[in-house]
KEKE-3310 file (N, C-alpha, C; in steps of 0.2 Angstrom, whole numbers, plus 5000, padded with zeros to 4 digits):
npx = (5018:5028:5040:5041:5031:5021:5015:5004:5001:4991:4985:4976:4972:4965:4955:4947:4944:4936:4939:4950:4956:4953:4958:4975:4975:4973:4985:4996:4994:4995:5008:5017:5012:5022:5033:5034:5033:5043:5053:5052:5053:5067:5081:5079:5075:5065:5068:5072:5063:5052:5059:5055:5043:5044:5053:5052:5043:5030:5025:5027:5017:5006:5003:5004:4990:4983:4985:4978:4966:4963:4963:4954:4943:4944:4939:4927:4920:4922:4915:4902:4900:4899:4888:4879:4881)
npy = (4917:4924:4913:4912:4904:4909:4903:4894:4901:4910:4902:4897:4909:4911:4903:4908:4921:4917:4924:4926:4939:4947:4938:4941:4953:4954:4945:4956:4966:4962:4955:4967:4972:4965:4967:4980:4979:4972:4982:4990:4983:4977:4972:4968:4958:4947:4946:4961:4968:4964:4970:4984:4986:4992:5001:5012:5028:5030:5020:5012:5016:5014:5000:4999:5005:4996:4985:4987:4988:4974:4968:4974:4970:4957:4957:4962:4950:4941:4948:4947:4933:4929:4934:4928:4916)
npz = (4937:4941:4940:4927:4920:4908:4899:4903:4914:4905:4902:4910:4914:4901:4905:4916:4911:4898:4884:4872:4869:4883:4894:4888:4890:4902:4907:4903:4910:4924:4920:4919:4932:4939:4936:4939:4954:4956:4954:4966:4977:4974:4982:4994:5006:5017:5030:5030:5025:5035:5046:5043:5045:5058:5060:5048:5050:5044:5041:5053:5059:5052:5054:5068:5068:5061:5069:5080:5074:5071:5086:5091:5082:5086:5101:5099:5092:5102:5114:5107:5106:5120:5123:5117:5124)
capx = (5022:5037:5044:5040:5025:5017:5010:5002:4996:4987:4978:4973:4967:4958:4948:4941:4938:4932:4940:4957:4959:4954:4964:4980:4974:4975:4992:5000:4993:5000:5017:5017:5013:5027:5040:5035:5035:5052:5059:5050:5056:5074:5086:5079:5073:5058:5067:5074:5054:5048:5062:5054:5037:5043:5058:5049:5039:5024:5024:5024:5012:5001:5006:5000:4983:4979:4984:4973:4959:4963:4962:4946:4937:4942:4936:4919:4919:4922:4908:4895:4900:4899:4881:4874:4880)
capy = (4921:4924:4909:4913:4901:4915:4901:4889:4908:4910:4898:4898:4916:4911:4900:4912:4925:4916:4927:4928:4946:4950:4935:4941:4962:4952:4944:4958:4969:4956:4956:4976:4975:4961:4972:4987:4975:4969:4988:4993:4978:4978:4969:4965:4950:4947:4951:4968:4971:4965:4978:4990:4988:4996:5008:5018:5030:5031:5012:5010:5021:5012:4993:5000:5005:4988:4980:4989:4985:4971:4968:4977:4967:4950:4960:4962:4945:4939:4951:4942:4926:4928:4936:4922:4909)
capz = (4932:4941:4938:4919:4917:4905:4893:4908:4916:4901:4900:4919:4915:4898:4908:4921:4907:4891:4879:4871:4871:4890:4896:4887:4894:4910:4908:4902:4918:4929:4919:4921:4939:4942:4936:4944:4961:4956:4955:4973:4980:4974:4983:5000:5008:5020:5034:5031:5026:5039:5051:5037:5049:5064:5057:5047:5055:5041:5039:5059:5061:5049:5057:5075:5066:5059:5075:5085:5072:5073:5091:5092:5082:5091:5105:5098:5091:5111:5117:5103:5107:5128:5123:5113:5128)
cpx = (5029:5043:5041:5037:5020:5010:5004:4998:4990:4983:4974:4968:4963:4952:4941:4938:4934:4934:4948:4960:4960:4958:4972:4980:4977:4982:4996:5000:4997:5006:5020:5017:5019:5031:5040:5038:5041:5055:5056:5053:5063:5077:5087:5076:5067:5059:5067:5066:5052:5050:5059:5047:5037:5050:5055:5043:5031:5022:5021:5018:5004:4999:5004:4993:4979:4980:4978:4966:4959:4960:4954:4941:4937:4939:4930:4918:4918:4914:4901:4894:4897:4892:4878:4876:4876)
cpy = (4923:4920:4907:4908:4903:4908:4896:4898:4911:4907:4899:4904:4915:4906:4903:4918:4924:4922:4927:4936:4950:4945:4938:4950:4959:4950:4949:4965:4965:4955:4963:4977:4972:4965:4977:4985:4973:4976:4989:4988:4976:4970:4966:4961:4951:4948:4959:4971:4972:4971:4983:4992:4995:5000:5013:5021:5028:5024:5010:5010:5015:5003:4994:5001:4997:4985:4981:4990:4980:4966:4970:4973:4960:4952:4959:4954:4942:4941:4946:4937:4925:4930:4931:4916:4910)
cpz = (4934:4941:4929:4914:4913:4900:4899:4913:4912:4899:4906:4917:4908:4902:4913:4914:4899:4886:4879:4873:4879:4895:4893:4887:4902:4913:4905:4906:4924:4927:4920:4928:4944:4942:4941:4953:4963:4957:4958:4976:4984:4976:4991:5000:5013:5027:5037:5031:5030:5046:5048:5041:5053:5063:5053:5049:5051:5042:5049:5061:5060:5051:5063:5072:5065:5065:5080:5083:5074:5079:5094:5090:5083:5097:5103:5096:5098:5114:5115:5106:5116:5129:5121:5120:5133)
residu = (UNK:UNK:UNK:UNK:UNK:UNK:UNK:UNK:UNK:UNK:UNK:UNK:UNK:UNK:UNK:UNK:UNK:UNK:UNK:UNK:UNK:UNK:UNK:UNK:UNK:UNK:UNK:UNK:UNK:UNK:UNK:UNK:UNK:UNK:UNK:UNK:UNK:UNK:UNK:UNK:UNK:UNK:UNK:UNK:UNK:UNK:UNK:UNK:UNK:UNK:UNK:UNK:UNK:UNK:UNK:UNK:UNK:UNK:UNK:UNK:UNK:UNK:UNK:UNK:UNK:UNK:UNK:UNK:UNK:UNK:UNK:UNK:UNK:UNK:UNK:UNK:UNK:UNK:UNK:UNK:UNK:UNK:UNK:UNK:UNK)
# end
């Protein structure tokens, strides 16, 4: 849909839900959330994002959490695996 395939999305989406009306509920959800993503988005690119990781404190903060799930739970998977050999 953001290369403004709307009628070829529509169809893709009456296929999964068998009804015209909640296929075209669903494409116009999904056209509602593009924009919004377009105006969060703006003007930057994938890398400014990605420096967007570890320069903002909340975001950081929240980037070091997941990593250290993350790593935890290759950890645990290691353990299983060393158990079961």
């Amino acid at each position: 849909m953001k290369k403004n395939r709307y009628e070829k999305a529509y169809k893709s989406l009456l296929r999964l839900r068998h009804h015209e009306i909640q296929a075209a509920r669903d494409l116009y959800y999904i056209h509602c959330q593009l924009q919004i993503e377009a105006s969060i988005v703006g003007k930057t690119n994938y890398f400014s994002r990605f420096a967007q990781l570890f320069t903002i404190p909340r975001v950081r903060r929240a980037t070091l959490a997941s990593f250290v799930v993350m790593i935890a739970q290759q950890m645990v998977s290691l353990c299983k695996q060393g158990a079961t050999l």
